[in-house]
MDAnalysis code that builds the backbone (N, CA, C; Angstrom):
import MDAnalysis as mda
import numpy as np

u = mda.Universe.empty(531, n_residues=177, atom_resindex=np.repeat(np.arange(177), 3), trajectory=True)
u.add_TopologyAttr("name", ["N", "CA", "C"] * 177)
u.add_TopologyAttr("resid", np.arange(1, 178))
u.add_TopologyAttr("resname", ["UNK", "UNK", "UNK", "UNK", "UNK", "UNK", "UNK", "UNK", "UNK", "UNK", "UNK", "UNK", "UNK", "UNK", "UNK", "UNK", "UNK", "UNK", "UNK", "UNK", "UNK", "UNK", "UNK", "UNK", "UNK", "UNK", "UNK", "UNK", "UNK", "UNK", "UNK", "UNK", "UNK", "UNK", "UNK", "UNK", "UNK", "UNK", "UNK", "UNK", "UNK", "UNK", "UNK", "UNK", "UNK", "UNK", "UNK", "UNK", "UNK", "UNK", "UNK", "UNK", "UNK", "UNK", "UNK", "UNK", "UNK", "UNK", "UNK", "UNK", "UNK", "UNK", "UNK", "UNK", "UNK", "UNK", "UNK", "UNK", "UNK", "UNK", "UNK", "UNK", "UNK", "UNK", "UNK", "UNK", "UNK", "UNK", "UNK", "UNK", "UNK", "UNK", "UNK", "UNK", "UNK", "UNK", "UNK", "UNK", "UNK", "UNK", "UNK", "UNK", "UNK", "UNK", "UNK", "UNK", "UNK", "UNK", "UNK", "UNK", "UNK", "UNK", "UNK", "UNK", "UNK", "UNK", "UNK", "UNK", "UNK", "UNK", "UNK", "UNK", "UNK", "UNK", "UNK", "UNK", "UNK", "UNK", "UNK", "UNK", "UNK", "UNK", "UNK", "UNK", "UNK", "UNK", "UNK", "UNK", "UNK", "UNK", "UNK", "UNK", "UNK", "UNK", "UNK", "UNK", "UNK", "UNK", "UNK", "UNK", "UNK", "UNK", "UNK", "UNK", "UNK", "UNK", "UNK", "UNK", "UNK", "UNK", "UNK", "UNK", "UNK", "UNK", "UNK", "UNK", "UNK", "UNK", "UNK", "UNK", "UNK", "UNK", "UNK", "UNK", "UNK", "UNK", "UNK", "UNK", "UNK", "UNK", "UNK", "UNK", "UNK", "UNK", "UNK", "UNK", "UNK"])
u.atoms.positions = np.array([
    [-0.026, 10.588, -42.309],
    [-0.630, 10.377, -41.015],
    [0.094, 11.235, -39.980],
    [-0.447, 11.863, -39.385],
    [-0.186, 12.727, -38.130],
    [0.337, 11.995, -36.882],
    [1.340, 12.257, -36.230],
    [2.112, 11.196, -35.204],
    [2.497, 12.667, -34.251],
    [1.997, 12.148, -33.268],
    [3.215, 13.401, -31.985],
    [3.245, 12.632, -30.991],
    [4.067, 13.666, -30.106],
    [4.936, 12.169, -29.025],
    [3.664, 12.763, -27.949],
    [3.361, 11.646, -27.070],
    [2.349, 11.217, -26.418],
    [1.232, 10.942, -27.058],
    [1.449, 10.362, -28.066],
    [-0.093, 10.207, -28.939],
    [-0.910, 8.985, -28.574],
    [-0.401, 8.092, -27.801],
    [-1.075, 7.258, -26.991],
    [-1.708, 7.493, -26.220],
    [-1.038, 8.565, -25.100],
    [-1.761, 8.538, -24.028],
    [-2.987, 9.798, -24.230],
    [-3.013, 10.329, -25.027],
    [-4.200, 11.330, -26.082],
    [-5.315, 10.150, -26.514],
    [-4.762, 8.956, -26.870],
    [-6.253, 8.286, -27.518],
    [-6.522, 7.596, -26.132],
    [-5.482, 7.205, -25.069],
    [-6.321, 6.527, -24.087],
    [-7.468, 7.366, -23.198],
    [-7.060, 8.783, -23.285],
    [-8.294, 9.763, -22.919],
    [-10.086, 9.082, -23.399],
    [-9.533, 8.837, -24.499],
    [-11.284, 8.760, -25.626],
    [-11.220, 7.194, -25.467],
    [-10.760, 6.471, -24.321],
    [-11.114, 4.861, -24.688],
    [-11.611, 4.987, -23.210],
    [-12.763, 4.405, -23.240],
    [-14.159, 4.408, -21.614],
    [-13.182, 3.303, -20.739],
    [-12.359, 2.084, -21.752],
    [-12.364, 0.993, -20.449],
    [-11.135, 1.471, -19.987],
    [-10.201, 1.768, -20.483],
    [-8.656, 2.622, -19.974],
    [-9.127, 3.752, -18.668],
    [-10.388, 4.733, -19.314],
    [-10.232, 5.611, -18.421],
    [-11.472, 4.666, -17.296],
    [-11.850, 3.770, -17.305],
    [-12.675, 3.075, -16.320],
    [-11.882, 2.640, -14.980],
    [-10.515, 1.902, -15.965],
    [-9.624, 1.032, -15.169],
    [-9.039, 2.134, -14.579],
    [-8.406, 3.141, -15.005],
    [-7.313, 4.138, -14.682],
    [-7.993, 4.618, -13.103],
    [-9.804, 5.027, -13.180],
    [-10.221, 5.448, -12.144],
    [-10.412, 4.423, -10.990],
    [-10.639, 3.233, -11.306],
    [-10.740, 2.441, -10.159],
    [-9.193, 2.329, -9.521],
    [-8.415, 1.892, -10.303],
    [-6.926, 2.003, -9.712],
    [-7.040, 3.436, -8.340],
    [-6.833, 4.414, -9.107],
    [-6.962, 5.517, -8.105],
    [-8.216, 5.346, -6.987],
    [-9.348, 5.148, -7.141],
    [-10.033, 4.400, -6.098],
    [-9.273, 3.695, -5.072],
    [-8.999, 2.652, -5.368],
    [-7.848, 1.799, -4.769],
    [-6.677, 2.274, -4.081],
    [-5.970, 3.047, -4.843],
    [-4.574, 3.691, -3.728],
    [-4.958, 4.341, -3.194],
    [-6.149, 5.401, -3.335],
    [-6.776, 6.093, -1.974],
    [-7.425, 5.643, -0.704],
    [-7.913, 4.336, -1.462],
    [-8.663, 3.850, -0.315],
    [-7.309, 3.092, 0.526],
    [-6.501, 2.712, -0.059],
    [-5.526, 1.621, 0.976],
    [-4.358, 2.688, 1.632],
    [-4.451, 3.854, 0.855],
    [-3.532, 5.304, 1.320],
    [-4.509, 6.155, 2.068],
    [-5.216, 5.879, 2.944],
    [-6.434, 6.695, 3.513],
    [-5.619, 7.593, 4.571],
    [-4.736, 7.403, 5.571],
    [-4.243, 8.514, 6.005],
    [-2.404, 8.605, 5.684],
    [-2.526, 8.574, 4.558],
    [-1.139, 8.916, 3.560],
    [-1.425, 9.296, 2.308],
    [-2.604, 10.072, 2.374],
    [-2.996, 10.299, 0.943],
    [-1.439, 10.738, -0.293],
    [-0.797, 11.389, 0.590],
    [0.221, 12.369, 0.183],
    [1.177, 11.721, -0.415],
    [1.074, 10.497, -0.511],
    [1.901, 9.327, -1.401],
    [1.447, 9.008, -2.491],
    [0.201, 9.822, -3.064],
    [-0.268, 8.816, -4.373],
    [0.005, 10.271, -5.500],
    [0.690, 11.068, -4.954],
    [1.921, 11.571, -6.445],
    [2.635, 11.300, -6.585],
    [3.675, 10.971, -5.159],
    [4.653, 10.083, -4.996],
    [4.612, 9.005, -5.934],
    [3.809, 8.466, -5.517],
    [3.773, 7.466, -6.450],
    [3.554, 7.498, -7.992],
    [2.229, 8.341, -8.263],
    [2.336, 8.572, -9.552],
    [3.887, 9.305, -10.578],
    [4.165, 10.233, -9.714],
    [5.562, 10.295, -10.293],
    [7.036, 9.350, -10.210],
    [6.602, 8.794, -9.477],
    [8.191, 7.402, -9.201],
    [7.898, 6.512, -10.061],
    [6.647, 5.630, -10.691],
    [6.309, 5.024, -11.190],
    [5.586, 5.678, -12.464],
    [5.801, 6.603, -13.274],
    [4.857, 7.540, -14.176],
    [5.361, 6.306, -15.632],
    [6.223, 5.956, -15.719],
    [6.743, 5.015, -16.948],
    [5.981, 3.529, -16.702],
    [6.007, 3.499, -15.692],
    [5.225, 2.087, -15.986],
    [3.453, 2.044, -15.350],
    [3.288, 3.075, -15.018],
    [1.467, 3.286, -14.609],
    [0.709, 2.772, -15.700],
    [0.866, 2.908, -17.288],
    [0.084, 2.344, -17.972],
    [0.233, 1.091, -17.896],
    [1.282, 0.374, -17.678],
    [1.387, -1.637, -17.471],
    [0.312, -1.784, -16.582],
    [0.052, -0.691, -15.039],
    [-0.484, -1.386, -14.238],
    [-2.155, -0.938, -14.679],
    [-2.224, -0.028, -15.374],
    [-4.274, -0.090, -15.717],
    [-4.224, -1.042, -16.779],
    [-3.068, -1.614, -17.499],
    [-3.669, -3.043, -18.768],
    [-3.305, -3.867, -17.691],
    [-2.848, -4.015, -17.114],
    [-2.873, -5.412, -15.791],
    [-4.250, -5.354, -15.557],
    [-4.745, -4.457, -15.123],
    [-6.317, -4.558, -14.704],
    [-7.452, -4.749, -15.480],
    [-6.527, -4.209, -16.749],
    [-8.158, -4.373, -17.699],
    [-7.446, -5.867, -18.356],
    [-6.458, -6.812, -18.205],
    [-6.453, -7.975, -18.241],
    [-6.999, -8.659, -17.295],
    [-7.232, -7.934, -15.916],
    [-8.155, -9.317, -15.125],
    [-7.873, -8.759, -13.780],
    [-6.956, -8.163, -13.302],
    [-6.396, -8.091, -12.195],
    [-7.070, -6.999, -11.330],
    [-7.454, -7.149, -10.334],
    [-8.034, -6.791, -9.180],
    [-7.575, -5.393, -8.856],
    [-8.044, -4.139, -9.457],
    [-7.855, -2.927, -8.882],
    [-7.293, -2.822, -7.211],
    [-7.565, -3.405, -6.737],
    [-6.750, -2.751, -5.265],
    [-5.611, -3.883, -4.902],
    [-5.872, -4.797, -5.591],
    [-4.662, -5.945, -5.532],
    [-3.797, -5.364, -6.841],
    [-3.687, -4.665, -7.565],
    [-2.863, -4.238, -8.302],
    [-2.090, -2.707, -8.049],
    [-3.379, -2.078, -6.402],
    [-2.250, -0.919, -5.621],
    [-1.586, -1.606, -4.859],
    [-1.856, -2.702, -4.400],
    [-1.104, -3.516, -3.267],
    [0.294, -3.422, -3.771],
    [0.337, -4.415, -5.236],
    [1.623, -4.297, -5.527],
    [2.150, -3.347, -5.515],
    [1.591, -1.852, -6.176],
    [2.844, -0.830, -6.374],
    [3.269, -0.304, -4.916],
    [2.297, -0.576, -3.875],
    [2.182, 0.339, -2.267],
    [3.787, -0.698, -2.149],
    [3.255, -1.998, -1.973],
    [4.289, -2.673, -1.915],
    [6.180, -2.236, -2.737],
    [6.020, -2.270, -4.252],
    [7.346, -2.140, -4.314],
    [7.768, -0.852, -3.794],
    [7.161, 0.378, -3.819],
    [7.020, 1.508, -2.851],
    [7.901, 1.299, -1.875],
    [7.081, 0.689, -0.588],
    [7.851, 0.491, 0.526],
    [9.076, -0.444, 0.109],
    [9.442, -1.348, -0.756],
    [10.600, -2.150, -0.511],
    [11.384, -1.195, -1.100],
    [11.378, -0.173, -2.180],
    [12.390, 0.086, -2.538],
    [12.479, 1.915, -1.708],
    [12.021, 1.780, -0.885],
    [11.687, 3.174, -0.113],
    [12.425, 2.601, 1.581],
    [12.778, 1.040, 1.691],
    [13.297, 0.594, 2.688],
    [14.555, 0.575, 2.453],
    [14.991, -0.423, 1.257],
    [16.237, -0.260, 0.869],
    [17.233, 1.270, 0.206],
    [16.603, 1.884, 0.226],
    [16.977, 3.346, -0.393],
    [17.601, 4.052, 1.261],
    [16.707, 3.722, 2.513],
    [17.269, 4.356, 3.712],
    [18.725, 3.876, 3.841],
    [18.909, 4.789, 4.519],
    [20.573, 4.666, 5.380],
    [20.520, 3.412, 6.281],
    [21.612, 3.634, 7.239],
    [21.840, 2.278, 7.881],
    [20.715, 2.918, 9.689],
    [21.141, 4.135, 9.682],
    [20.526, 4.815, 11.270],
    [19.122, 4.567, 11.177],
    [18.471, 4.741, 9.902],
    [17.229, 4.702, 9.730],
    [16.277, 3.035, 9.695],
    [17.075, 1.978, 8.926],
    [16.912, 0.864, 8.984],
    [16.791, 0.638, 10.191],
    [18.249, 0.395, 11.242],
    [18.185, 0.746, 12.673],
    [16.946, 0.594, 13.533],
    [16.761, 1.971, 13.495],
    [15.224, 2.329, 14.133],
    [13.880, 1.516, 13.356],
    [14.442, 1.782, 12.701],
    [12.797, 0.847, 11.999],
    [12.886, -1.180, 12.709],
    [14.364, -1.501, 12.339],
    [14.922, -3.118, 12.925],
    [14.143, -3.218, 14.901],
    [14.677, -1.616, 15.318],
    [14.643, -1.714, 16.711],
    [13.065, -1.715, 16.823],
    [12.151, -0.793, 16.326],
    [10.400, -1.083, 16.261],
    [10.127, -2.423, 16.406],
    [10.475, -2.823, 15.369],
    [9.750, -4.033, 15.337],
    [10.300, -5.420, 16.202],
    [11.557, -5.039, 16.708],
    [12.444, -5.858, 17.741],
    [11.526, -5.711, 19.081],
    [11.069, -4.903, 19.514],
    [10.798, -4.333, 20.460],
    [8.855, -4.077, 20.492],
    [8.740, -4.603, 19.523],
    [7.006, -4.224, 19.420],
    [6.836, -2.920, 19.490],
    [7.129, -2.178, 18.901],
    [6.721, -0.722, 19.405],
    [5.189, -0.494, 18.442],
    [4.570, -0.390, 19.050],
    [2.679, -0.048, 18.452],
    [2.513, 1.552, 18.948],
    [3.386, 2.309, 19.692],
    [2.951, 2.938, 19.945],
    [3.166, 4.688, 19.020],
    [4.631, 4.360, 18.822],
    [5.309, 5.514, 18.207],
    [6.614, 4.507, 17.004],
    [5.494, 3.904, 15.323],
    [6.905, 3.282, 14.900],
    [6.865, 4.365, 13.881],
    [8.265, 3.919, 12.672],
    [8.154, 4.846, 12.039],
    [7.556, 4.751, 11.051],
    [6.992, 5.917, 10.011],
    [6.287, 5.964, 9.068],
    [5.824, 4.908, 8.115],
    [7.150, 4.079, 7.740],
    [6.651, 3.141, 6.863],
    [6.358, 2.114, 7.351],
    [7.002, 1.699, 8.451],
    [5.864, 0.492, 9.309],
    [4.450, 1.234, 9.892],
    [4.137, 1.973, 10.378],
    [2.670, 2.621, 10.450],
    [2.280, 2.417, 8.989],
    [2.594, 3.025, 7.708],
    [1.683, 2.592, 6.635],
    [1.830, 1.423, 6.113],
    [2.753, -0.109, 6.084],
    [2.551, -1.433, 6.046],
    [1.155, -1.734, 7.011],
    [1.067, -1.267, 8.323],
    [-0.052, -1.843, 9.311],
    [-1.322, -0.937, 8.571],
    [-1.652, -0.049, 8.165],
    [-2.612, 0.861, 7.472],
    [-2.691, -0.145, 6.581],
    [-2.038, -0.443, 5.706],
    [-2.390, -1.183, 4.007],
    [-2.838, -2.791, 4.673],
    [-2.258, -3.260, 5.701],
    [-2.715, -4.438, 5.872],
    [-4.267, -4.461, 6.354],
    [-4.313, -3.683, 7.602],
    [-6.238, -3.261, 8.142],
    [-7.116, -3.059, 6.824],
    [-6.438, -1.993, 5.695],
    [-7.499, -1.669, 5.057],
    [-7.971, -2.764, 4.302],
    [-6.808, -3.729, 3.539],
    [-6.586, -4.666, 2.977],
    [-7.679, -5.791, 3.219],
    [-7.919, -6.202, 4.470],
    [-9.120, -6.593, 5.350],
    [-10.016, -6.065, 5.427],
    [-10.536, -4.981, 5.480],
    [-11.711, -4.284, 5.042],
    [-11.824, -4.870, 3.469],
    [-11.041, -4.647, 2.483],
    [-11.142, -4.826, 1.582],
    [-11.473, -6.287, 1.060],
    [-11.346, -6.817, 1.660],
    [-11.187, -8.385, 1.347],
    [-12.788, -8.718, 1.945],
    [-13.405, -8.131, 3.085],
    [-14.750, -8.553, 3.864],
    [-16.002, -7.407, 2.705],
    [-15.429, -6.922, 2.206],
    [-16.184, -6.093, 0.599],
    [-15.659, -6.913, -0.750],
    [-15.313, -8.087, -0.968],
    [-14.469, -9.099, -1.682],
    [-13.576, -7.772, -2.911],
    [-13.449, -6.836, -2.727],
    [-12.528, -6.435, -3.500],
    [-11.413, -6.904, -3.715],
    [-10.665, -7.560, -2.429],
    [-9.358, -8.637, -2.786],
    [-9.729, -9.963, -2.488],
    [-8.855, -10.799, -2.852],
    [-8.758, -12.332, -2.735],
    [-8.862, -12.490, -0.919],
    [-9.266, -14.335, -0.684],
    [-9.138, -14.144, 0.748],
    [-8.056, -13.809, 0.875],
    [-7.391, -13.714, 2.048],
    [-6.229, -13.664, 3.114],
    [-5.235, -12.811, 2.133],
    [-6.188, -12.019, 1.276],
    [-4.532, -10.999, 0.739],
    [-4.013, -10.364, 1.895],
    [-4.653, -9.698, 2.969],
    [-4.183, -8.688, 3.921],
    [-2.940, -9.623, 4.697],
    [-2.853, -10.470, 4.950],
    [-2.351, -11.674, 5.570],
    [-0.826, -11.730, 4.516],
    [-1.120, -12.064, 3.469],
    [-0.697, -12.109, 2.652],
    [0.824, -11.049, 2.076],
    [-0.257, -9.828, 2.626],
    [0.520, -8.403, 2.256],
    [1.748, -8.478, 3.969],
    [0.680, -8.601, 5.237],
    [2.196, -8.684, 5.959],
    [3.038, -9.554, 6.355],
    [2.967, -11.161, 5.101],
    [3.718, -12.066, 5.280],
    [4.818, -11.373, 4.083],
    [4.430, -10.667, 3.044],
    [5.226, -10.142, 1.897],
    [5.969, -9.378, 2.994],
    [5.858, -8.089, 2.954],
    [6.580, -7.001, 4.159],
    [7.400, -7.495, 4.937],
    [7.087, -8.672, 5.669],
    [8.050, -9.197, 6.746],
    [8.659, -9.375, 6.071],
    [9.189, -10.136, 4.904],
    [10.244, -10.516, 3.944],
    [11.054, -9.281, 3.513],
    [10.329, -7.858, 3.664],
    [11.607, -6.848, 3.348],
    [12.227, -6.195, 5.037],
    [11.570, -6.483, 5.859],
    [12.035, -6.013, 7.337],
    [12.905, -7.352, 7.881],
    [12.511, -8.476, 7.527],
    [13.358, -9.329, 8.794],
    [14.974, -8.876, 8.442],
    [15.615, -9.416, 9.142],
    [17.204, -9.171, 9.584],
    [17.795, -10.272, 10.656],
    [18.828, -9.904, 10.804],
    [19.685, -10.621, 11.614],
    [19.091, -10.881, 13.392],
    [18.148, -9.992, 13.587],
    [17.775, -10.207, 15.239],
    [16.208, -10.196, 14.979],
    [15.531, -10.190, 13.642],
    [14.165, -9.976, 13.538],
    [13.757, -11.467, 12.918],
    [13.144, -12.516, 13.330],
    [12.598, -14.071, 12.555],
    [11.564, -13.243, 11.876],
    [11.198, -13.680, 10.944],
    [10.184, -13.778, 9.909],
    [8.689, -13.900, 10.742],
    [8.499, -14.531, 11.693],
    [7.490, -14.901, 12.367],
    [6.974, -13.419, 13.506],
    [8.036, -12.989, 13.596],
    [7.972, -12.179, 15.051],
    [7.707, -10.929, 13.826],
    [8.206, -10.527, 13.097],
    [7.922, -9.117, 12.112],
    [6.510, -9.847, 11.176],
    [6.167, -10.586, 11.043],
    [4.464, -10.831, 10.581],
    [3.371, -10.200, 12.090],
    [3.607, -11.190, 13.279],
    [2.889, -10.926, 13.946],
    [3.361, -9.304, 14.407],
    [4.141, -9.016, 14.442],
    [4.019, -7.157, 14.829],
    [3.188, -6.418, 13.728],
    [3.429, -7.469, 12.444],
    [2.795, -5.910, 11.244],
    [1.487, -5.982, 11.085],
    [0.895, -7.577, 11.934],
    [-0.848, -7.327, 12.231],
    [-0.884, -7.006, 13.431],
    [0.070, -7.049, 14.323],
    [-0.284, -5.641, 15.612],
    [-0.403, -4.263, 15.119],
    [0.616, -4.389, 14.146],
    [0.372, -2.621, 13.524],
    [-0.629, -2.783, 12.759],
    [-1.416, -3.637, 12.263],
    [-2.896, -3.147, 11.942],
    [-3.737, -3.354, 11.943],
    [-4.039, -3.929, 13.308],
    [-5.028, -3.956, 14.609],
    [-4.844, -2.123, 15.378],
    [-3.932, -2.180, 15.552],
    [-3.312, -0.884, 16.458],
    [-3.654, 0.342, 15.322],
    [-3.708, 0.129, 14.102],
    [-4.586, 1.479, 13.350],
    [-6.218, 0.597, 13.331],
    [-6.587, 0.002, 13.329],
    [-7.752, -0.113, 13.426],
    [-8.300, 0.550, 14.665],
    [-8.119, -0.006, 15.916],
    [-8.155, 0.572, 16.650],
    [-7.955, 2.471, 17.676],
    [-7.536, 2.519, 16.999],
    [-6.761, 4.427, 16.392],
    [-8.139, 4.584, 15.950],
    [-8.562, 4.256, 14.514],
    [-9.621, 4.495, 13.854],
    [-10.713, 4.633, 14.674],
    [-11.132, 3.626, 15.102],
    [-12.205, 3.224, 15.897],
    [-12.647, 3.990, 17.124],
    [-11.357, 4.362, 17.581],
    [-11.572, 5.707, 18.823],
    [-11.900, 6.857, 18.183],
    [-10.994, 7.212, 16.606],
    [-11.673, 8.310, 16.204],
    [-12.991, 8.636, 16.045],
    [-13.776, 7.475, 15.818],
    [-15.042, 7.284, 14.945],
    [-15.953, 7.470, 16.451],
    [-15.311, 7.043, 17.224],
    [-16.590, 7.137, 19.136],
    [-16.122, 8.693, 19.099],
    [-14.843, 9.085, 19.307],
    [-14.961, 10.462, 19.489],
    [-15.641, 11.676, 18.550],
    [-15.839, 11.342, 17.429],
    [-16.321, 11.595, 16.610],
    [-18.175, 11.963, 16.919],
    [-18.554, 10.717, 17.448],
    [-19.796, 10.393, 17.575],
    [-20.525, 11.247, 18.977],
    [-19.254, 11.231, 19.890],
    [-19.280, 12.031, 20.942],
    [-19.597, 14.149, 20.683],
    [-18.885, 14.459, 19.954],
    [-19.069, 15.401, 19.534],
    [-20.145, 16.170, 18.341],
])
């Protein structure tokens, strides 16, 4: 019998529900990565060893965009804890301070994944109140010593109200032109 190394992922090519699941997944991180597209190699390469767990998670049952949630998710936690202390900092002081206007990157894409998340949920692609859900998770990797748990939930659905809204001007200006 003939054996070479990747010979798995050669027959999951020729299996319809692998490559079914594999495409909705990607569906999913694009749609909840809509203006961060530029994270879903990122991702595919940070996570390339365990990407096949997450398309048999799905073709066991699990909810294509509730199964990008998770990886968007460990993403940002281990993309929070990986920063320095200056950088934490600024990100602690955002959300101390409500900043909606200018925060940094990864709180702008927590408030992105939560809005879309809600879109997603009013198309029942996720469970109710996952979006809810996703920035009661998040607050649990931002709170700190001057941040309650309560005050970093309600900022991370200001941050995504505040991209909804972003959106929404794009879409009139849009319409304008």
């Amino acid at each position: 019998m003939l054996s070479f190394e990747g010979g798995q992922m050669f027959r999951d090519l020729f299996n319809p529900r692998k490559r079914a699941a594999s495409r909705e997944f990607e569906v999913a991180l694009h749609y909840l990565l809509h203006d961060a597209k530029a994270i879903v190699p990122l991702l595919k390469e940070t996570y390339k060893d365990k990407w096949p767990g997450f398309i048999d998670d799905i073709l066991k049952g699990a909810r294509p965009y509730e199964e990008a949630t998770l990886v968007i998710g460990i993403f940002v936690q281990n993309s929070f804890k990986q920063l320095d202390h200056t950088a934490r900092n600024q990100i602690a002081w955002s959300i101390a301070n409500d900043n909606l206007v200018n925060p940094p990157n990864v709180l702008r894409l927590v408030g992105q994944v939560a809005y879309l998340l809600h879109l997603a949920e009013r198309d029942n692609y996720v469970r109710e109140n996952c979006w809810t859900i996703w920035a009661n998770d998040m607050a649990k990797v931002f709170v700190g010593r001057d941040i309650t748990h309560d005050h970093c939930v309600n900022y991370l659905l200001s941050l995504a109200n505040a991209y909804r809204d972003a959106k929404r001007a794009e879409q009139l200006a849009a319409q304008r032109n």
